[in-house]
Phi, psi and omega in degrees: 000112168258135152244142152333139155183138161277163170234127176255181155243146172259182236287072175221179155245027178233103204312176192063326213245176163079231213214083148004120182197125159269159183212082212272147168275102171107052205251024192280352190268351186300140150273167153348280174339289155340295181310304188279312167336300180282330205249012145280297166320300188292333173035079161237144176336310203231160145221120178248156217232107179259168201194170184264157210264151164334284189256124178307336212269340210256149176282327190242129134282135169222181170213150199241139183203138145300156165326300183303313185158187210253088189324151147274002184181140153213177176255334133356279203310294177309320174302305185280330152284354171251347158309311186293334201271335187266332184285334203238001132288312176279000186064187161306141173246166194221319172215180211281108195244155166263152162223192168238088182227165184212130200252126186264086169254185201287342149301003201123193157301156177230066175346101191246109207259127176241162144276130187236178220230147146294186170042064158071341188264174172192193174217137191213157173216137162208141158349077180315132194271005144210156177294149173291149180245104154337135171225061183070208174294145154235179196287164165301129195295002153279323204253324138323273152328313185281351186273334188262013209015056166234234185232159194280314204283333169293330203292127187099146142210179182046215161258043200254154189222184180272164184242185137195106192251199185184149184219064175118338191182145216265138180268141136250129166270106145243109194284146197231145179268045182166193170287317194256004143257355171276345182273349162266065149280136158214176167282143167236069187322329167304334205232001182312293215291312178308345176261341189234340194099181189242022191110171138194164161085014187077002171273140132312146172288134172231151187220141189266098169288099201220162165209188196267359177279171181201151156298355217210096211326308186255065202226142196250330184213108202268163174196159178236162172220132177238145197222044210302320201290328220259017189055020158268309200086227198253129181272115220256351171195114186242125181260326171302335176264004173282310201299306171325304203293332202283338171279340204266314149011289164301303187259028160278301222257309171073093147277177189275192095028112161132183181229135192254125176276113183224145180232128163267155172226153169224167169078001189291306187278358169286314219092025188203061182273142210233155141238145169269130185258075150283126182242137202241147173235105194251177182195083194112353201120347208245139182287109196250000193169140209226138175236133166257114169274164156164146163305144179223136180255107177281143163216033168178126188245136175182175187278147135303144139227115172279000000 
């Protein structure tokens, strides 16, 4: 069996930076097994696996798979498979055209608006497919900080405190007071599961570190996402977790009515810097809507032979 498959850079427009994502084509004969095998080989955060869609009206089915196993959602993925899927629709381009495409993931539809580009490039935005959510309780900011090797006194800024939502997949946000305690944030294996859990449902626990300074004027938030059980280790740019982040916003930040732009940034301290494009929607007081954005680059195509 020979199959397509690409390699993207993620919400980034610069080859090398941004957030890795393989992407195999016509992957419908895969088993599971399969799946996960190649998305080891590639040992990249995601591989998403395209296959043909349910519903004729929709472009894609797809499954997402990590080193560890197979996500319900992610944003890398989405991003980056609807740049490719829209390029190999539209062929070579000379300047920019739109499309439209929808990705059937195991959350669901995924709504995607893309720009497709010369050279391989685009842009995609898409309809986060749930609203952020609580997601319980979190450990003590003591008990943080030592999973983070930092200090009780970095934990915080503002009135921002640690959290834990999920929009497909569960965050704890812990915010720091600055540039120079999130670059010494590292794992602390002895102390990881007792401050954050071990996951459920087979997902590793993950956790986003983020705080309001940034390298990058126009950028509102750096952040790091850390994952050891889940088989990255640190993730250099996560859109599920931007998707997440927009609750944690919400009840920090309290915006007003009307929609809101926020670019994140990541991957900085990896050597792979990326921003993420959140967009908010409030409406009564209430987060009534969420768009995740970010640029995709392909920078490498080539065959499985299986």
């Amino acid at each position: 069996m020979s199959l397509r498959y690409a390699v993207l850079d993620v919400f980034t427009d610069t080859a090398l930076t941004g957030n890795p994502l393989a992407v195999v084509l016509r992957a419908d004969r895969l088993s599971d097994e399969r799946m996960l095998a190649i998305a080891r080989e590639f040992n990249l955060s995601e591989t998403v696996f395209v296959m043909k869609a349910d519903n004729p009206a929709h472009t894609a089915k797809v499954r997402i798979f990590t080193p560890g196993g197979e996500v319900p959602f992610a944003g890398h993925p989405t991003v980056g498979t609807a740049v490719l899927l829209a390029g190999e629709r539209l062929g070579k381009v000379s300047e920019d055209q739109d499309a439209i495409i929808v990705l059937e993931e195991n959350i669901g539809p995924v709504r995607c608006g893309v720009i497709v580009r010369p050279n391989g490039r685009g842009f995609a935005e898409f309809d986060a497919p749930m609203l952020s959510q609580p997601a319980g309780e979190t450990a003590s900011a003591e008990r943080i900080a030592a999973a983070l090797g930092l200090a009780k006194s970095e934990i915080g800024f503002e009135n921002h405190r640690p959290s834990r939502y999920e929009a497909g997949l569960e965050f704890t946000f812990v915010p720091v007071n600055g540039l120079d305690a999130i670059a010494k944030a590292q794992i602390v294996p002895a102390l990881w599961t007792d401050a954050f859990g071990a996951g459920r449902n087979g997902i590793a626990a993950c956790v986003y570190v983020y705080c309001r300074d940034t390298v990058r004027h126009d950028c509102d938030f750096h952040a790091r996402m850390f994952t050891p059980t889940g088989g990255i280790g640190e993730d250099p740019a996560t859109g599920s977790a931007a998707a997440a982040f927009a609750g944690v916003v919400k009840v920090f930040d309290d915006p007003w009515d009307g929609t809101h732009i926020v670019h994140i940034e990541q991957g900085v301290e990896m050597g792979r810097p990326s921003c993420i494009k959140l967009e908010i929607d409030v409406a009564g007081g209430e987060l009534h809507a969420k768009r995740i954005g970010g640029d995709a680059i392909i920078v490498a195509e080539g065959k499985l032979r299986l």
